[in-house]
C-alpha positions, 0 to 999 in steps of 0.5 A: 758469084761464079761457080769456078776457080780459074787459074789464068796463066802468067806465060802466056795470059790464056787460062790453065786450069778451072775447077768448080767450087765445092758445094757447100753440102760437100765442104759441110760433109768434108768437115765432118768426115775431118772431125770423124777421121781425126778422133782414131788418127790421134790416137795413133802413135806417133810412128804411125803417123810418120810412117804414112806421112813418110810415104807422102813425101815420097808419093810427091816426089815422085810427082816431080816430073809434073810438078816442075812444069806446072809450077811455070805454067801456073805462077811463072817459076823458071823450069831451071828452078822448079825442082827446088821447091820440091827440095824444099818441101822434102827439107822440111817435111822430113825434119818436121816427121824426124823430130816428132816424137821430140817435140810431142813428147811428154814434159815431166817436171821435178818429182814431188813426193806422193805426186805424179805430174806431167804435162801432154801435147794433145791435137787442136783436132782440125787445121785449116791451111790457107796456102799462097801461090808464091812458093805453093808447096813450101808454104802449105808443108809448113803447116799441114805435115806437123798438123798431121803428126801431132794428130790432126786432121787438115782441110786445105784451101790453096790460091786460086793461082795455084789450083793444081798444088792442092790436088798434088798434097791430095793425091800424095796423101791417098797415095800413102795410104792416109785415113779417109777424110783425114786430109782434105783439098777443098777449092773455095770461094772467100766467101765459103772460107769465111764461113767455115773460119766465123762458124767455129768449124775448124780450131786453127787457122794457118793463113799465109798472104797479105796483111789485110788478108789477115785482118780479114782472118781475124774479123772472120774468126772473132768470137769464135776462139779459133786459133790464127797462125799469120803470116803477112807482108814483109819488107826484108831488109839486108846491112852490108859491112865493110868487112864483108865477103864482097863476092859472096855477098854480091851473089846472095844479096842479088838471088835474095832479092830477085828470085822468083821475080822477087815474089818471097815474103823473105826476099830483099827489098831494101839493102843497106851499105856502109859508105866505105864499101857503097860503090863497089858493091853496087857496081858488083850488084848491078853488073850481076844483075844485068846477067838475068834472062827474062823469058819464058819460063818453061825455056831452061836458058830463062833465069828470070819468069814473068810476075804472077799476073799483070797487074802485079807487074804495073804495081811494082812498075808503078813504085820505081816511076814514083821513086824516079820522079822523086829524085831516085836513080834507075841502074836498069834500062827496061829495054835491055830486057825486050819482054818488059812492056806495061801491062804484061807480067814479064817485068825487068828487074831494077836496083835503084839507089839515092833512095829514102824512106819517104818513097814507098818502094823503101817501105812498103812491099813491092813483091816484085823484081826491084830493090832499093840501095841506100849508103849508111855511116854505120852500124846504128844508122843501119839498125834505125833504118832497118826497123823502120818498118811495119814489118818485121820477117827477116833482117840479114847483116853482112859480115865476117865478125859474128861478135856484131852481127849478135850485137846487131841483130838484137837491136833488129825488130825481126823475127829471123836474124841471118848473118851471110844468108837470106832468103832461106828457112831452116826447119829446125828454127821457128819460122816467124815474124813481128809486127805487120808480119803477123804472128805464131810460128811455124817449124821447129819445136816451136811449130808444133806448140801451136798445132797442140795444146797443152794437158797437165796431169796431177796425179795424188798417188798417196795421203802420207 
C-alpha cells in the first residue's frame, strides 16, 4: 500500500498534488478529538453555531481567487465555470444556516390535560462525509454545514482527485473561528475509511459516488448500526412535449447534459421526444452542441474541459462505438473537435439518436459527454422508458401545461420531478433518490431528520 494520495491532473496528465495519508494513531486521535469537541458544541444554541458556521462561508468565499483555478487543475472544470460551484456552495450553506432554527425546533403535539409533551431533535454526534470529486464543494456542503448546525462534529474524506477541496473546508473552518477538533480533513486510504465505518466510530455516514462504492459502505457498516445517507448512480433522463418552448428547452437540455463534461449525477443521459416535434429538436440540439470549445480548461474561451481522467474517457468512448456498431447514429465527428484522441481525457461531446434500451448507453451510466435521443408516441411511452432504469435521481418533462407534468411525474420512478429544468438542486427541497440511486436525503428540513434524531419528552406534571 503507498503512504500518499496522489491527484494526477487531467490537463495536462503530470501530478498536481500528493499528501501523506494520516497515520492511524492521528485519524484515532482525530476521532476522539471529534467526540470531545462535539459534547460542548451541541450544547451550544442554535445561533452560535450559525454565527461560526457563517463566517465559514465567508472564509471561502474569499478563497475564490485560488479555488477557481484549482478546480480546473485538479478534475478539469473550465475556469469560465469554476465560480459557480462556489455560488452553489453559498446557495446552499446559507439556507441550510437560515432554516435551522426551523428545522431543530421543538415538535409540540396537542395538549393533554396534566400532561406536558414534546419531541427534540438531538445530534447523532459525528458524521463522516465522504465527498466525490465531480462538484467537490457542492457535494461536501450538503452534508457537513447541517451536521454541524444541528451539533455535530465532521470528519471529512474527500477524493483523492480532489485533495485541495478538503483542505479548502479546513482552512474555512479554523478561519472562523470553529471549535478545535470539531471539524476534521483526514486524507485516507479505503482501507483507513473502512476501518473507522466497521469499528463503530462514527454514527453516520454521507457517502457520495458509485453504486458498488455504496455496497461497499454497507458491508463496512454492517453490524454496527451506523447510519448510511447514499448517494449513487443515475441515468437521468428528460421527456420533451410538443408543446414545449422549443428554444428554451433546446438550450437547458443541451447544458443539462454536457456540463462539466457530462460529470453530474443529475446530468441528462437520456432524452425522450414526442414524434411531432423529433427532428426539430434534435436539429436544434446538435447545432448547439456543435458550438462547444474543447480545450484547455484553464483558457476562458474553453466551454468544454477534459474528463477527469483518461480511463474515463475511453469508457464513454467505448458506450458510443458499441451503440454505433449496434445500428445507432453519431450527429458528431470527433475531428471537428481536434483534442479528442483514445486515451487522452479530452473527449467530444456526442448526441446519437435511432437508439434503444438494449444498448448500454441507454441504461447504464455514461458520466461522460454523450447523450441518447429516442422518439416517442406519447406521454405513457415516455413514462415506460423513463422508469426503465436501475435509477432513479432526477426526471425533467418539457412542457407549458403543469396539469401534465403533476400527472406525469407521479408516474416517475424518481426522487426529484422538474418541469422546464435540470441539472439543479434547490436547497429548500429534500435532495434524494430511489432505487440504485441510493437512499437518505440531503437539504431541505428533511436533511436535517437524518443528521439528528428524535427525544420524546413525557412529562406527568399532576395525578388529578
Amino acid at each position: 500500500m503507498t503512504d500518499t494520495v496522489r491527484c494526477i491532473s487531467p490537463v495536462n496528465g503530470e501530478l498536481y498534488a500528493e499528501r501523506p495519508l494520516t497515520p492511524d494513531a492521528e485519524v484515532d486521535s482525530a476521532l476522539a478529538a471529534a467526540r470531545a469537541a462535539q459534547a460542548e458544541w451541541a450544547g451550544l444554541p442554535v445561533f452560535e453555531r450559525a454565527r461560526v458556521c457563517t463566517a465559514a462561508v465567508d472564509a471561502m468565499l474569499s478563497m475564490r481567487g485560488e479555488i477557481v483555478p484549482e478546480l480546473a487543475w485538479q478534475m478539469g472544470r473550465p475556469v469560465k465555470f469554476g465560480a459557480g460551484e462556489l455560488n452553489g456552495f453559498e446557495e446552499r450553506a446559507r439556507h441550510m444556516i437560515d432554516i435551522a432554527d426551523v428545522a431543530l425546533a421543538r415538535i409540540d403535539p396537542t395538549p393533554k390535560e396534566n400532561f406536558r409533551r414534546w419531541i427534540t431533535r438531538e445530534p447523532l454526534g459525528l458524521v463522516f462525509v465522504i465527498a466525490p470529486w465531480n462538484f467537490p464543494f457542492l457535494t461536501a456542503v450538503n452534508s457537513i454545514i447541517p451536521a454541524l448546525m444541528a451539533g455535530n462534529a465532521v470528519i471529512l474524506k474527500h477524493a483523492s482527485h480532489t485533495l485541495l477541496v478538503g483542505e479548502r473546508f479546513q482552512k474555512a473552518f479554523d478561519m472562523a473561528g470553529l471549535p478545535k477538533g470539531l471539524f476534521r480533513n483526514l486524507v485516507l486510504s479505503h482501507g483507513q475509511t473502512a476501518r473507522v465505518i466497521s469499528g463503530g466510530h462514527v454514527d453516520q455516514v454521507n457517502f457520495t459516488g458509485s453504486v458498488e462504492g455504496g455496497k461497499t459502505m454497507e458491508r463496512a457498516a454492517a453490524g454496527t448500526f451506523t447510519g448510511l445517507g447514499l448517494e449513487l448512480g443515475g441515468k437521468d433522463p428528460a421527456y420533451v412535449r410538443p408543446d414545449c418552448d422549443m428554444v428554451q428547452t433546446v438550450e437547458n437540455l443541451v447544458d443539462g447534459a454536457f456540463f462539466n463534461s457530462g460529470q453530474s449525477c443529475c446530468g441528462i443521459e437520456r432524452i425522450y421526444v414526442h414524434r411531432d416535434v423529433f427532428d426539430d429538436f434534435v436539429g436544434g440540439f446538435v447545432d448547439l452542441t456543435r458550438q462547444y470549445v474543447l480545450g484547455d480548461p484553464l483558457d476562458e474561451a474553453t466551454t468544454l474541459g477534459p474528463m477527469v481522467k483518461g480511463e474515463a474517457a475511453d469508457f464513454v468512448r467505448g458506450q458510443i462505438d458499441a451503440a454505433v456498431r449496434g445500428g445507432a447514429r453519431a450527429h458528431l465527428d470527433p475531428k471537428d473537435f481536434p483534442r479528442d484522441a483514445p486515451g487522452s481525457p479530452y473527449m467530444a461531446p456526442q448526441v446519437l439518436t435511432e437508439v434503444n434500451h438494449q444498448m448500454a448507453v441507454m441504461v447504464e451510466e455514461s458520466f461522460g459527454p454523450v447523450v441518447g435521443i429516442m422518439a416517442v408516441s406519447d406521454d405513457s411511452e415516455a413514462v415506460g422508458l423513463m422508469n426503465d432504469s436501475p435509477y432513479g435521481l432526477t426526471a425533467s418533462i418539457w412542457t407549458h401545461d403543469l396539469s401534465a407534468a403533476e400527472e406525469i411525474g407521479s408516474g416517475l420512478e424518481t426522487g426529484t420531478v422538474f418541469m422546464n429544468r435540470c441539472d439543479y438542486l434547490d436547497p429548500a427541497l429534500a435532495w434524494t433518490g430511489v432505487k440504485d440511486t441510493g437512499r437518505g436525503a440531503t437539504l431541505s428540513k428533511v436533511g436535517y431528520e437524518t443528521l439528528t434524531r428524535p427525544k420524546s419528552w413525557h412529562m406527568r406534571t399532576s395525578f388529578g
